[in-house]
C-alpha positions in Angstrom: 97.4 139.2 67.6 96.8 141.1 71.0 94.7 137.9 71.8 97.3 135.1 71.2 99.7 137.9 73.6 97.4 138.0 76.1 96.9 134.1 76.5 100.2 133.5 76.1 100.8 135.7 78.6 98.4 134.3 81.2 100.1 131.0 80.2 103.4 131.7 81.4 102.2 133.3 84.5 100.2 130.5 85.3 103.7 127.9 84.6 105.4 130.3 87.3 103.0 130.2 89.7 103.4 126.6 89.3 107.2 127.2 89.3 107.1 128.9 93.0 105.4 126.3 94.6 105.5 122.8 96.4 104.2 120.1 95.5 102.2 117.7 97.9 102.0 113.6 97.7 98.4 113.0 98.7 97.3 108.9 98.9 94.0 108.0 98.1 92.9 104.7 99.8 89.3 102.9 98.8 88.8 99.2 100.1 85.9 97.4 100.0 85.3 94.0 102.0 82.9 91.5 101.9 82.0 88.5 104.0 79.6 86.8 106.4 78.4 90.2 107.5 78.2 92.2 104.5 80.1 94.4 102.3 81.6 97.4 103.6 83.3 100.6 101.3 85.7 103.3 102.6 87.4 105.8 101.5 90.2 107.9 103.1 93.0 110.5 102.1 96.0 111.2 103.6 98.5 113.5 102.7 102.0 111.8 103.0 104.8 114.8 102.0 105.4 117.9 100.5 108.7 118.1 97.9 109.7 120.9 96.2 108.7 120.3 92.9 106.6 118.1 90.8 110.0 116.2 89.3 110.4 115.0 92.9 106.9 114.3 93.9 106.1 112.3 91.3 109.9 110.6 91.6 109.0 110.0 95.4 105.6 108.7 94.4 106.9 105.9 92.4 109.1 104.8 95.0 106.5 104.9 97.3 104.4 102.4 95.3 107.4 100.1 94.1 108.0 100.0 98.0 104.3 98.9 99.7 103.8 96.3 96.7 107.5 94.9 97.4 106.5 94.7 101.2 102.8 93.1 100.4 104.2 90.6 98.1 107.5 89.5 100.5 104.6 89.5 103.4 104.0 86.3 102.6 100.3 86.5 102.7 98.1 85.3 99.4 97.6 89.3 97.9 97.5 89.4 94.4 99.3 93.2 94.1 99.0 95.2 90.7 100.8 98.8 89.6 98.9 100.2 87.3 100.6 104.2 86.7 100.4 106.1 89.8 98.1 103.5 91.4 98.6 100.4 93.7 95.6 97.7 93.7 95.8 94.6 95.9 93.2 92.1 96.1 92.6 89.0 98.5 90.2 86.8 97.6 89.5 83.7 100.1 86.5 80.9 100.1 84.1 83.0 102.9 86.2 86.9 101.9 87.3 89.2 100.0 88.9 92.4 100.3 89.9 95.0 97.4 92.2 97.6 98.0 93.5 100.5 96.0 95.8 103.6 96.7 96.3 106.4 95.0 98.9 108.8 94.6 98.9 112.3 94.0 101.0 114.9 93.2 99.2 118.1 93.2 100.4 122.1 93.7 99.9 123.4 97.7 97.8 125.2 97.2 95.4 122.6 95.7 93.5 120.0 98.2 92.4 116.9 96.2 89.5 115.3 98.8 86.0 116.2 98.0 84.3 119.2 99.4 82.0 118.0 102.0 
């Protein structure tokens, strides 16, 4: 019984910790090109904005991705542009290219950072 207390304490305390923080948006951006002289990979992260709690972040998120595909597909420019949950994939294809691109979103606690350790 002192068990199931003591998790269930450390439980709660770990959903207020959670409670009393921010929340960041962090994008996660991968493309990968190919053409006449080779294929190329990259990967970046950038954080984009801090809200005060998970609700908004992931709100603000969604908005975020509803509002670059709306933009690549009114560009006019042949992208084929895919949601898929919190990520954004857009893909151009032509006869000598292609380019795939994908972003990310994040909504993660301050005090955690996402990117890989170097």
């Amino acid at each position: 019984m002192r068990l199931i207390l003591v998790l269930l304490a450390l439980l709660l305390a770990s959903v207020s910790a959670f409670a009393d923080c921010s929340f960041l948006l962090w994008a996660e951006d991968s493309w990968t090109q190919s053409g006449d002289k080779g294929t190329s990979t990259w990967l970046n992260w950038k954080l984009i904005e801090t809200k005060s709690s998970l609700a908004e972040c992931e709100a603000s998120s969604r908005a975020k991705i509803t509002s670059v595909a709306e933009s690549i597909r009114k560009s006019g420019r042949n992208h084929k542009v895919e949601i898929e949950g919190n990520t954004l994939h857009t893909e151009v294809i032509r006869r000598d290219f292609f380019s795939f691109h994908t972003t990310r979103y994040l909504c993660v606690p301050d005090s955690i950072d996402p990117r890989p350790s170097r």
